[in-house]
C-alpha positions as CSV (number, residue, x, y, z in Angstrom):
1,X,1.1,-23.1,-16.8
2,X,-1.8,-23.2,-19.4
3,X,0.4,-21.1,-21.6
4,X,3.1,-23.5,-21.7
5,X,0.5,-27.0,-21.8
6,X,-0.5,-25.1,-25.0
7,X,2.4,-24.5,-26.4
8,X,3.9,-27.9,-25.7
9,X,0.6,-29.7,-26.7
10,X,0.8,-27.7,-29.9
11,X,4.4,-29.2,-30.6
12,X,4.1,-32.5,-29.7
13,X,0.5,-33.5,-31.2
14,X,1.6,-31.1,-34.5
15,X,-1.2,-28.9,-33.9
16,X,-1.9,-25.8,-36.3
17,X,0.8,-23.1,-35.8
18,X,-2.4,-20.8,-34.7
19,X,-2.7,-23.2,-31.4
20,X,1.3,-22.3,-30.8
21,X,0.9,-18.5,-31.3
22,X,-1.8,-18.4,-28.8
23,X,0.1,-20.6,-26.2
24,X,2.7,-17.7,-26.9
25,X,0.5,-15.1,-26.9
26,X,-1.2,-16.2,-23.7
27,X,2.9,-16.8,-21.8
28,X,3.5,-12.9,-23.0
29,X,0.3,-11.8,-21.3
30,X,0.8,-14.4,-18.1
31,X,5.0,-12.4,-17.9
32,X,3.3,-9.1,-18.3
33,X,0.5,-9.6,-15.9
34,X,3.0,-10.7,-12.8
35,X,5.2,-7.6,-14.3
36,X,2.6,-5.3,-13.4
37,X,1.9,-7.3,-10.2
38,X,5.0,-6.8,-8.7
39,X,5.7,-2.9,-9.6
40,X,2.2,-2.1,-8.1
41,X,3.1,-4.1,-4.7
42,X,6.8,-2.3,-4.5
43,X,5.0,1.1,-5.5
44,X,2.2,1.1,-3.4
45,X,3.5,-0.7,-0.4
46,X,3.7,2.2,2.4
47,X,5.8,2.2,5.6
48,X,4.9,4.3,8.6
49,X,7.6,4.8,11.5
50,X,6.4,6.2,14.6
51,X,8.9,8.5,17.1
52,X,7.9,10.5,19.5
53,X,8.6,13.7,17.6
54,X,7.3,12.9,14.3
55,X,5.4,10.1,11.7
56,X,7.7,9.1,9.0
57,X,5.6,7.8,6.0
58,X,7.9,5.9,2.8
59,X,6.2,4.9,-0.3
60,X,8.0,3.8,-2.7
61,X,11.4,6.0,-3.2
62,X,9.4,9.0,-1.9
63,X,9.4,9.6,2.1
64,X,7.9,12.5,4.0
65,X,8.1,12.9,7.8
66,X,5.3,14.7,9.7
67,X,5.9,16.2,13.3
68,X,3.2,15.3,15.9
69,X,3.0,19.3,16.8
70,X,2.1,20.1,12.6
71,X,-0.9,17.6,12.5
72,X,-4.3,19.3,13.0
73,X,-6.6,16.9,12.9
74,X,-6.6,12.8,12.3
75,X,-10.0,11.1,9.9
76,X,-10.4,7.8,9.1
77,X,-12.9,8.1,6.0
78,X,-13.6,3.8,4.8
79,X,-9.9,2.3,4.1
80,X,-8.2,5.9,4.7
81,X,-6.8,7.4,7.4
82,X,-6.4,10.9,6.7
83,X,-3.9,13.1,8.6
84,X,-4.7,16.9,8.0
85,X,-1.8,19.1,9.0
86,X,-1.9,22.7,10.1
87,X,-2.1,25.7,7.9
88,X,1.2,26.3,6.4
89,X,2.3,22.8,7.4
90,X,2.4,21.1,3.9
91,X,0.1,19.0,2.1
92,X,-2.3,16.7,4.3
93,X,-1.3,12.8,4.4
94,X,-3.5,9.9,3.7
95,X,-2.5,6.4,4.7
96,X,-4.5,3.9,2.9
97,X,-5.7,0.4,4.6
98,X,-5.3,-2.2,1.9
99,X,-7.4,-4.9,4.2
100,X,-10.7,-5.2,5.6
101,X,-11.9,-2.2,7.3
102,X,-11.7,-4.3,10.9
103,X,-8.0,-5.3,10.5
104,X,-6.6,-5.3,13.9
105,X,-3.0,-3.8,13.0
106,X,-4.7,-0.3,11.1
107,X,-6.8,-0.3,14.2
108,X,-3.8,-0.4,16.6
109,X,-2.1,2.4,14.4
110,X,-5.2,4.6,14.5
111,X,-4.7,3.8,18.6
112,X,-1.0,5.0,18.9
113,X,-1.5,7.3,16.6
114,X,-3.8,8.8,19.2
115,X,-1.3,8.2,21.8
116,X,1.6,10.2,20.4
117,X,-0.8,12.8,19.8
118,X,-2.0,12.9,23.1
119,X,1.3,13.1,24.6
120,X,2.6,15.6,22.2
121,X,-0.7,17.8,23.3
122,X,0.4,17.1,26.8
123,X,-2.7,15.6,27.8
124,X,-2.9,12.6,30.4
125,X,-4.6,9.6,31.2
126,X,-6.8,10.4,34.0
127,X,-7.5,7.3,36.2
């Protein structure tokens, strides 16, 4: 928007043609800035799909499913949830929170997570 006042400012007051390059200038930065914006949101957006014989995790074009019975042990380090497989199992996975560190929906993942471990271990709730 500034970008553009500039530029039309510069046209209609017959500015210096400096004032018009840098209303340009400033538009190409501005198209390149919200560019970059949106490939970092498509490329770093993550999907996780929960079954009860695997985790499915899709970033970007690149997805990798996990079964319950390969994953050793679970972490949450700050914003990361790391899952460490077994040996032999592939490369370990970390899930990355994007949020605060108290955001309810990475806190009910880290829960069912739990759960579909639990029930792939064949361990119960004991009331």
């Amino acid at each position: 928007m500034i970008a553009a006042g500039v530029i039309v400012l510069g046209s209609a007051l017959d500015l210096p043609l400096v004032v018009m390059i840098a209303g340009v200038i400033l538009m190409i930065f501005a198209a390149a800035l919200a560019l970059v914006a949106v490939a970092l949101t498509v490329r770093l957006r993550t999907t996780l799909a929960l079954d009860p014989e695997s985790i499915t995790i899709i970033r970007g074009r690149r997805r990798r499913v996990v079964g319950w019975s390969t994953i050793d042990i679970v972490k949450r380090h700050g914003p990361r949830l790391i899952l460490i497989t077994k040996p032999g199992s592939g490369a370990d996975v970390t899930v990355i929170n994007p949020r605060a560190q108290t955001d309810a929906t990475f806190s009910a993942l880290i829960v069912e997570i739990q759960q579909r471990l639990d029930a792939n271990r064949g361990y119960r709730h004991v009331s």
